[in-house]
N, C-alpha and C positions, 0 to 999 in steps of 0.2 A: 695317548694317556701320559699327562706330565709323572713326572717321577715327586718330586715336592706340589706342598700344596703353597707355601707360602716359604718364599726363601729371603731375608734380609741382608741388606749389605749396610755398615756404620759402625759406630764408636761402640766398643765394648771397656768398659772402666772400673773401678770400684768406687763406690760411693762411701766415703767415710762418715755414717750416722752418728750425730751425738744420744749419747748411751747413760748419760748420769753423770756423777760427780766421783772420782778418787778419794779416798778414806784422807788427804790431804786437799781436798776442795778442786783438784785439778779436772778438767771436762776429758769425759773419758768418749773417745770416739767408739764404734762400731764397722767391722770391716762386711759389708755389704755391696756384690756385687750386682751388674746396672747397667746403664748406656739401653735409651729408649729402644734401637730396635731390638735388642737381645730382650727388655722387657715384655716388649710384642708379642715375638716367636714365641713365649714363654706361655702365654695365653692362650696362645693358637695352639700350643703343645698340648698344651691341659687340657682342650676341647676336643683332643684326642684327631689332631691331625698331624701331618709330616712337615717338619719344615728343617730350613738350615742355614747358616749365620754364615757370613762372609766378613772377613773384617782383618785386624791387625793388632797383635800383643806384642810386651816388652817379654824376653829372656830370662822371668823374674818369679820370686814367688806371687805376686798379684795375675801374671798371667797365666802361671799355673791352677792357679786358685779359679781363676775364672773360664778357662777348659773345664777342667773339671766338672764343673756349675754346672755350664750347656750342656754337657754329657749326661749329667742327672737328669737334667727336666724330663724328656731327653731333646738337645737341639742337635742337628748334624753341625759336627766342625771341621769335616774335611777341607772347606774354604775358610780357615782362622790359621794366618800366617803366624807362628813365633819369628820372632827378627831380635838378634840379639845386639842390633847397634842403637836400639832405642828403650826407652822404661814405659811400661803399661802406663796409659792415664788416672789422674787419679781426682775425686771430688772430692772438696770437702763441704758437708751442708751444713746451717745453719737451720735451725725449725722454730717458726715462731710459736704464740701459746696455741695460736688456731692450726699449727701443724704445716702451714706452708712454709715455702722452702730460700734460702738463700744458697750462693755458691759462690766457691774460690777452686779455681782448677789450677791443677800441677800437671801443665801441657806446655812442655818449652823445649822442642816437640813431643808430645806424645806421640804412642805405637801406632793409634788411629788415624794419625793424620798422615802418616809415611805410606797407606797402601797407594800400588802401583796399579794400573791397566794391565798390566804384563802380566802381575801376581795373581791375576781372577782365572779363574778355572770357568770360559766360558761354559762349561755344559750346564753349570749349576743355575747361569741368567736363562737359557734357553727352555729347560726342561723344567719348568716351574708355573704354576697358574696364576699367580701373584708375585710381583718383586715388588720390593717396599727397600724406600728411602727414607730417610729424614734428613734435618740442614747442618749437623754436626758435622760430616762428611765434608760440607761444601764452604768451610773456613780455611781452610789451607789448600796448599797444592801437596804433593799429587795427587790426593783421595779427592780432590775437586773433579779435578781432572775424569779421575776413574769412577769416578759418582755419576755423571753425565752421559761415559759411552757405557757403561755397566748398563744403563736407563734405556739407552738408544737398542744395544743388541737386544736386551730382555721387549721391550716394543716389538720390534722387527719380529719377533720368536711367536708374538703372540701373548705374550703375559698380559696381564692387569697390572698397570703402575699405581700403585701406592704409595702416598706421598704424607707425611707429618711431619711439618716442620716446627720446630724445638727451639723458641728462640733463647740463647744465653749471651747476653750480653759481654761478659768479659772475654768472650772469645770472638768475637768481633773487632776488627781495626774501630769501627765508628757505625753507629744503626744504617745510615744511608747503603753502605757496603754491605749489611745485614740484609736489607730490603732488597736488593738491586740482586745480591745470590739469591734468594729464597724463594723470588715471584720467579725468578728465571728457571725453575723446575716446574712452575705451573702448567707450564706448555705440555708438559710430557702425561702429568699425572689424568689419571682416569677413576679414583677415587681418593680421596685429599680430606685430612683432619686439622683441624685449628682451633684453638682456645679462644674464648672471650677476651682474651688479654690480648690474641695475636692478628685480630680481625685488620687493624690498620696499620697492623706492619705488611702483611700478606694483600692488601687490598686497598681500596682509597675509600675504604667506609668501617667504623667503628662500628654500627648495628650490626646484629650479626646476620640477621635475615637478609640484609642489602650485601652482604659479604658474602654469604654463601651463595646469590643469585651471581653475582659478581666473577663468582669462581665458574659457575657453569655457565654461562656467557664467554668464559674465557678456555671453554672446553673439555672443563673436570667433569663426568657425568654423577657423580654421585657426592656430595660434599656435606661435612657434619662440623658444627660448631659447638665442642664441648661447653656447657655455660655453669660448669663446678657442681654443687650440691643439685640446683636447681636439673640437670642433665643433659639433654642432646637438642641440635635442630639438624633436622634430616633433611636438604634441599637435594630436589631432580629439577630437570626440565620438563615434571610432570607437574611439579608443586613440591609443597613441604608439608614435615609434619614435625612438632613440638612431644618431645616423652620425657616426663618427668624421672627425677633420681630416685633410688632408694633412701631411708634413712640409713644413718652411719654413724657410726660413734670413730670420730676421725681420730687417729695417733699421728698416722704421717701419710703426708697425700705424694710422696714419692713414687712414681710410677702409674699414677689413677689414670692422665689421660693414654699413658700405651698399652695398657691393662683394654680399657676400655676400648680399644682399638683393635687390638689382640682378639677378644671377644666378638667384635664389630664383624672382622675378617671374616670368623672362625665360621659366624653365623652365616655370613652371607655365602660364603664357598658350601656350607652345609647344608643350607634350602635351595641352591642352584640356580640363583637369582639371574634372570638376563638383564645384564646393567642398562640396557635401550629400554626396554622395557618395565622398570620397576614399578610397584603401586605404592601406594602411600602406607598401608597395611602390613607390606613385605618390607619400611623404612623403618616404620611404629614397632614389629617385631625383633629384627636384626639391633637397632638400637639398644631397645629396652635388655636385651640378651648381653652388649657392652657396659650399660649402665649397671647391669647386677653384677658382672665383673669386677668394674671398677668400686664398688659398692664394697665389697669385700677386701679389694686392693690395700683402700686407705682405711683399714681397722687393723693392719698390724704396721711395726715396723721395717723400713725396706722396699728395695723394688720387685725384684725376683724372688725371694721368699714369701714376700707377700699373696704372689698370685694364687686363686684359689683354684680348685679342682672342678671339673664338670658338677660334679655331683655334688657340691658347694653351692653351684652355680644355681642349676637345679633348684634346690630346696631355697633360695634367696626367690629365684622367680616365683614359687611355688605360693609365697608365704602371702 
């Protein structure tokens, strides 16, 4: 019996929301904290499972702030290093009128990029039924580095690798370098999320059904290509299945696809899916169970505030 049900290792940050205008015309930010896999966990917490964050803070009030956080939902942070020789990362977004997102990060180095192999408390890769990655990790060295064998020992132990990768551009030297990290985690991953947008960075095909076949050809057994409002395509190497979104009245779509993943997880670890064996039925259900997640996600502002509760969750399916 693992001790976690899903433990994450990557960037934990704050996400600086714009929030209105100052009684002097000035754009007022919102301090919102973020970093996809902590949004994840956050999901999976809400669906009333155990999970715990591995990762790297600055010695700062944003890293305090963001302990804190995890501790409420509640996520374990026995594996969240404070390191007092670097500053917590920080984002700042931009939201267009339909709610999607721009970004300028204050990482010159961030905390996230500083974690070590050394700093990982292997019990917490071993003793887990799911470890989840994403590709913020895999920009820099050492968190490259320990993004890789963190993936290998958790393998070896038996976990489920979980893999979404996150693409942001200004944290890349140049896309090529982007692509060439991002698909080099494909090898490991045994269930794998990717955006519409991210089909031909992750793949040599922009469809996404040719992308998702693409990825389980290349070993993923279970692959989901979020396609926004519209909602999920669920490919096995049994077939696929298409499940439609809920409606939404979008504010800000921050955090929709690791909400949505979150829930994804939450569901599949909950119906005791054997990944060799899934049906199209058990891809249509676990899905649709992400989608009303994410449904909920992108109707307030924020990543981790935003996430809804089971029984949130619940009455969206129900409706």
């Amino acid at each position: 019996m693992k001790n976690w049900d899903v433990v994450a290792l990557g960037e934990l940050l704050i996400d600086f929301t714009p929030a209105g205008l100052s009684q002097a015309g000035m754009r007022l930010f919102e301090q919102n904290p973020g970093g996809a896999p902590a949004n994840m966990l956050t999901a999976v917490s809400r669906s009333g499972l155990k999970t715990a964050f591995i990762g790297k803070i600055g010695a700062d009030m944003h890293g305090d702030f963001l302990r804190s956080t995890l501790e409420s939902v509640p996520i374990d942070t026995s594996g969240l290093i404070t390191d007092p020789s670097v500053f917590t990362t920080l984002a700042f977004v931009s939201l267009s009128i339909t709610g999607d997102r721009g970004f300028s990060f204050a990482r010159k180095p961030g905390a996230d990029t500083r974690l070590t192999i050394d700093e990982i408390n292997k019990d917490m890769l071993t003793d887990t039924k799911i470890f989840h990655v994403g590709s913020l990790s895999l920009t820099d060295e050492p968190a490259r580095t320990a993004t890789f064998e963190s993936v290998k020992i958790a393998k070896d132990a038996g976990a489920i690798i979980s893999y979404d990768p996150n693409y942001r551009a200004p944290l890349w030297e140049n896309v090529d370098k982007a692509m060439e990290m991002m698909r080099l985690m494909i090898q490991f991953a045994d269930v794998m999320k990717i955006s519409d947008e991210e089909t031909s960075l992750l793949t040599p095909y922009s469809d996404p059904l040719e992308a998702g076949k693409h990825l389980i050809d290349n070993g993923v057994k279970l692959a989901v290509v979020t396609l926004g409002a519209k909602g999920a395509l669920v490919v096995s190497a049994s077939g696929y299945v298409e499940v439609p979104g809920f409606k939404s009245t979008v504010v800000d779509t921050t955090g929709a696809g690791d909400s949505f993943w979150g829930g994804f997880l939450a569901r599949f670890l909950s119906e005791e899916v054997n990944l060799n064996e899934i049906t199209a039925s058990q891809m249509y259900d676990i899905a649709r169970y992400g989608n009303a997640v994410a449904s909920l996600c992108v109707e307030k502002r924020g990543g981790i505030v935003s996430i809804p509760t089971f029984e949130e969750v619940v009455e969206r399916l129900n409706k």
